[in-house]
N, C-alpha and C positions, 0 to 999 in steps of 0.2 A: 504494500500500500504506500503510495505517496502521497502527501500534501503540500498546499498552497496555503497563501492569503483565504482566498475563495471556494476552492474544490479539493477533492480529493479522487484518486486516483487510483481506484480499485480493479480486482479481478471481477468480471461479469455472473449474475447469475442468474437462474431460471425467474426467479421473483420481476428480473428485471424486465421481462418482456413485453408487460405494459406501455412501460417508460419509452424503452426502444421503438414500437410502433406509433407511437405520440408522437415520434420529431421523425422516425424514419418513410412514413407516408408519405412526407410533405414532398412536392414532387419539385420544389425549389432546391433539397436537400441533396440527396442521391444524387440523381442523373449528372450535375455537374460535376459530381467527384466518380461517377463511370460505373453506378450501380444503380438499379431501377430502384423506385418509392415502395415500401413492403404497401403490403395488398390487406396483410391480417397480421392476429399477433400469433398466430400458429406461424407465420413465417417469420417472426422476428424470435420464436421460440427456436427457430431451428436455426437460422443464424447464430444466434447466442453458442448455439452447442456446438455447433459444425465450422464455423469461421471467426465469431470473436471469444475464440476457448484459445487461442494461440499462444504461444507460451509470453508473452512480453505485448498483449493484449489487452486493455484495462479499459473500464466504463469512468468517463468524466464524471464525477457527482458534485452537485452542490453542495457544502456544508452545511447551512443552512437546514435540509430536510431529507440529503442522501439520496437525492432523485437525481437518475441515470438521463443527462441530459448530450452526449454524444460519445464521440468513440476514440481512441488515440493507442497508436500501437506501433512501436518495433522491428521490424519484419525480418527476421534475420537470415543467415543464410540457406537457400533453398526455396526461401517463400518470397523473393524477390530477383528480378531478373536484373534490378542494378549493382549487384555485386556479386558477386563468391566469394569472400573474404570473411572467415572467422571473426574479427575484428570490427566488420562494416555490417552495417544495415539501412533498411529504408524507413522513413517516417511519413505512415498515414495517419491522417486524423479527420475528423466531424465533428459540427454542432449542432444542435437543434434551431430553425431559424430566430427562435423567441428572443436566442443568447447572441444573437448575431451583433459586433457594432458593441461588447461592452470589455473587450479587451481580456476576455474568459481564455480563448481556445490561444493565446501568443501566451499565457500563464500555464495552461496547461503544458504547451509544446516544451516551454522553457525549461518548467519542472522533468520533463524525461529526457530532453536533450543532458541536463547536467546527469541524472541517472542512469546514461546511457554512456556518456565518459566518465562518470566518477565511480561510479557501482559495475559497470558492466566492462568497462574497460576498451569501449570503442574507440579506433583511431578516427574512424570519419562516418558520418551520417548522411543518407541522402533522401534526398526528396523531389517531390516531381508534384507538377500540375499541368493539368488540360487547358489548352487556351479561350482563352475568354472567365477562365475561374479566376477574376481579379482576388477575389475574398482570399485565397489560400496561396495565390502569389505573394499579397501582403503581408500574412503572418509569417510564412518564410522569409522575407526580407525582414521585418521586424525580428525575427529570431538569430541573425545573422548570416541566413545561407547567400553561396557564392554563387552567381547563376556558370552553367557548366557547356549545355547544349541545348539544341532543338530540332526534333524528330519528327517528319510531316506526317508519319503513317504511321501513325499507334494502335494497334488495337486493342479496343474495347470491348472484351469478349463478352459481358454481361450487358451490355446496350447495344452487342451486333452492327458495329459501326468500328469508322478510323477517324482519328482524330489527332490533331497536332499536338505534341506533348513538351513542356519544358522541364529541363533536368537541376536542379541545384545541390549543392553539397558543402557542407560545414566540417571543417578537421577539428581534431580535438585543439590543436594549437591554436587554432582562427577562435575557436570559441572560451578558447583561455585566456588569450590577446583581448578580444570583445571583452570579456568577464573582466579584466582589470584596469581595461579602458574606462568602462563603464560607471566602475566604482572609485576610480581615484579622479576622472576630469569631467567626465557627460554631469551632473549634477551638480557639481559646484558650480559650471558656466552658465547652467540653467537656471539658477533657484538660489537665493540670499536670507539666509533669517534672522529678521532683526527682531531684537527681546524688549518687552516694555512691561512694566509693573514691577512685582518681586519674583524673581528668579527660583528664588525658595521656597514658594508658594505650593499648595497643593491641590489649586485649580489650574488648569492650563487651557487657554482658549489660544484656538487655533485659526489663522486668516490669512487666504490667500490673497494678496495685495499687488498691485502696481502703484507707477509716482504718483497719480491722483491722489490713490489714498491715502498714501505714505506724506501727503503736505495734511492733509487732518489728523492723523494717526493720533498724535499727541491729545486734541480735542476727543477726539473720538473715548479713550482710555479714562482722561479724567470724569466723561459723559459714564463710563460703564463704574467707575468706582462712587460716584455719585447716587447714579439709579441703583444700583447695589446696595446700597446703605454702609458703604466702607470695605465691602467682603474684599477679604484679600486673594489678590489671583496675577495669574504671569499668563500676558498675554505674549506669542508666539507669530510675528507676521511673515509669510512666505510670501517672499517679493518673484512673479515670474517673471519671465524673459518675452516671453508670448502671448500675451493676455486670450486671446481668440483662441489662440492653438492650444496652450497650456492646461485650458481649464475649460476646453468641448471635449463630449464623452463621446461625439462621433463626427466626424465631418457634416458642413451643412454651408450652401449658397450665404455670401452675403447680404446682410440684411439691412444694414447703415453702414453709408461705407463701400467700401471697393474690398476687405480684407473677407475672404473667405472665411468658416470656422473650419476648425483641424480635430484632430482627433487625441490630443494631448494627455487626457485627463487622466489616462491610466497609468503612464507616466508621473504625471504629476503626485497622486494618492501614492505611490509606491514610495518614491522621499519621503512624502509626510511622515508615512507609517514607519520605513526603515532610518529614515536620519533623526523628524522632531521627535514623534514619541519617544522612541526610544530614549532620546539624548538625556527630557525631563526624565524619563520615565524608569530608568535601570534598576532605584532601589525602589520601588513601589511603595515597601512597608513602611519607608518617612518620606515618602516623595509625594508624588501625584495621585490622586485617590477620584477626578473626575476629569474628563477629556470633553469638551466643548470646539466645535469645531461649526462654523459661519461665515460670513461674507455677505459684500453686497455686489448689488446685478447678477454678472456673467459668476463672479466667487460664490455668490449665492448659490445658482443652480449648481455649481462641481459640489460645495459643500450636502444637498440632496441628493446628488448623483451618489458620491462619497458613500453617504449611510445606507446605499444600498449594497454596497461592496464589501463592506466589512462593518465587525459589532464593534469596532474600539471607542468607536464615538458613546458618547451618554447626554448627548443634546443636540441638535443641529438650533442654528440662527439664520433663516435665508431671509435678509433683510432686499425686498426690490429686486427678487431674482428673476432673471433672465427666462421665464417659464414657458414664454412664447415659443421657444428654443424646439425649431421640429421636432415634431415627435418624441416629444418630453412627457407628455402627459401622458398618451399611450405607454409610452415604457413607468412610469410610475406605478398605472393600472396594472403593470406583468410582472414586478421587481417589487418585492417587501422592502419598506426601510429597514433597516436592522437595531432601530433605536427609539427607545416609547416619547421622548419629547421632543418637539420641534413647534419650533416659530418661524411664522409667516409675516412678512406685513406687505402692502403696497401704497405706491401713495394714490389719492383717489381723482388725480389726475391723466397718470398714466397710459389709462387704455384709453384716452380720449388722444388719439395721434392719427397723423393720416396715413402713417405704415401700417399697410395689410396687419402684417406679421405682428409688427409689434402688439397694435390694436388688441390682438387674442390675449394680451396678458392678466386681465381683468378676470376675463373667463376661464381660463387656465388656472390663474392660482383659486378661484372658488371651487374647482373643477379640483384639485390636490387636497383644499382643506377640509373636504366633505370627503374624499378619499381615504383620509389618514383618521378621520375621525371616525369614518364607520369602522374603520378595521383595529379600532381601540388604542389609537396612540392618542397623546398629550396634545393635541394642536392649536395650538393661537395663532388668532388671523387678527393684526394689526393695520388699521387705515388711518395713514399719514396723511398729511395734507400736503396737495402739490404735486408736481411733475418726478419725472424719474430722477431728477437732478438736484435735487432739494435734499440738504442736508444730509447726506451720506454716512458721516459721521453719528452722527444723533441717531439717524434709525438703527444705523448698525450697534449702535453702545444699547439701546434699549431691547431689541434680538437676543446680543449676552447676557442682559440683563436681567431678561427676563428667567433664562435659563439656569443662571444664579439663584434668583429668590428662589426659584422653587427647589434648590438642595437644599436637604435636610442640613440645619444647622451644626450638626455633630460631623457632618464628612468632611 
């Protein structure tokens, strides 16, 4: 078994064949990775036994509830034609479309790629995709593979068809290189954390920030120590690099502006989680005892997006977030928060704008607060006065703030 942040990584079994026929029908799913939609779950029963029983074969599960959400496997010698080498193997993998777009299946790959050099003792890993499967191009580029070749006649024995194929390949070295590139300079050039409050404290709010914010910052902390009634806390600001990029959980059309959004976000949570937390957080038993984690606008929505990713949070604050943000709502409605409190506000000017897009944000955020509420979380919905631009600072200090008062005074 392995785990992630998110999943885990098990061997298959009969129980799971429900699961499997739930994401393997969708016929968005299969066929472009070169295998028909299952028809039943007596066919997903029998794949289970017959094709994902491989020995280095494992069902992706959520943490969260252990439900068998796609596939990731190994292939090693014999059971693939891009190698014969003891040493080498192939990497195929799946999602189910629900999970598509949240940075699940480049976490999962990541976790058996290291497993597959550090436990398994592989010099090199390969991988391939059918063209036009951008989705699985991507994650291989996000995982570090090298592109290799391209073969105009593949065949596709299980869709009865030929098809152009591209080849990629990762050495153990390339992804030890990658591995220390990654952790000694990609994040620091990314992402700056500046400390405000007391450092010793054993609240830690957490904010992802650019220069806008960072010229209130100061205003904003004495607004949260204020509204608070004195509560002591160490506020955490994560200054990005990419404000669009850094902190969208999937790419999306510009919407003010010429700047597209990017797909940054999962990036971005993975410092939070492995650099801030941690840093406060190492001796727990005298350190940190609540994680708060907000933002405003576009930091607002990564901070929601956030608590659906992991449980570390114990509050969210989206102060004027970004909700309009496509297909945000939809994915709320599919994705549990992972966390019973959360503040909303907007101001009650807002959705009166002549952007299509934006416009939807009125309805959106009442459209999340009635969401969160039936499903038994803590939610407050706050209406400011004024435009998206008004007082930033202020709504954001009362977001923390609010998530403050409501800890138990003894934590």
């Amino acid at each position: 078994m392995l785990k992630t942040e998110r999943l885990i990584l098990r061997r298959w079994e009969d129980s799971d064949a429900g699961d499997l026929f739930e994401y393997a029908k969708d016929p968005d799913v299969g066929p472009i990775a070169g295998w028909p939609a299952h028809t039943s779950v007596e066919e997903s029963l029998d794949v289970i036994r017959n094709v994902l029983s491989a020995k280095e074969a494992y069902a992706i599960c959520r943490k969260t509830d252990g439900k068998a959400i796609g596939a990731i496997e190994l292939k090693l010698k014999g059971h693939t034609d891009l190698t014969e080498r003891d040493d080498e193997c192939e990497l195929g993998y799946w999602i189910g479309k629900p999970f598509w777009g949240q940075g699940m299946m480049p976490e999962a790959a990541r976790e058996i790629l290291r497993y597959a050099f550090e436990d398994l003792g592989m010099t090199r890993v390969w991988c391939a995709y059918y063209d036009g499967n951008t989705k699985s191009k991507r994650v291989q580029e996000k995982c570090g593979f090298r592109y290799q070749w391209t073969t105009p006649d593949v065949d596709v024995p299980l869709m009865h068809e030929k098809r152009i194929g591209h080849v990629n390949c990762l050495t153990r070295d390339q992804w030890l290189q990658d591995k220390k590139g990654s952790e000694e300079s990609e994040d620091s050039v990314d992402f700056r954390v500046l400390t405000y409050g007391d450092p010793e404290a054993d609240l830690l709010l957490i904010q992802m920030v650019d220069d806008h914010d960072l010229e209130v910052i100061e205003s904003e902390v004495a607004f949260i120590r204020e509204l608070s009634g004195g509560r002591n806390f160490c506020l955490k600001a994560v200054k990005v690099k990419d404000w669009n990029k850094d902190l969208s959980p999937w790419p999306a059309p510009a919407v003010f502006g010429k700047e597209d959004f990017g797909d940054g976000a999962e990036k971005t949570l993975r410092y939070v989680l492995d650099k801030v937390c941690p840093f406060l957080g190492e001796g727990q038993s005298s350190g940190i005892k609540k994680i708060f984690i907000g933002g405003y606008s576009l930091a607002g929505l990564f901070a929601l997006w956030a608590g659906t990713q992991t449980d570390r949070f114990d509050g969210i604050a989206a102060a004027s977030p970004s909700v309009w943000f496509p297909g945000f709502v939809k994915y709320l409605e599919d994705n549990e928060i992972q966390t019973d409190t959360v503040y909303l506000s907007l101001g009650d000017r807002e959705e009166r704008t002549k952007n299509p897009v934006m416009a939807q944000v009125g309805d959106a955020i009442r459209r999340i607060h009635a969401l969160l509420t039936e499903t038994g979380k803590d939610c407050t919905l706050e209406w400011n006065k004024g435009n998206h631009f008004k007082e930033p600072d202020l709504r954001t200090a009362k977001g923390f703030a609010c998530l403050i008062n409501g800890t138990d005074d003894s934590v």
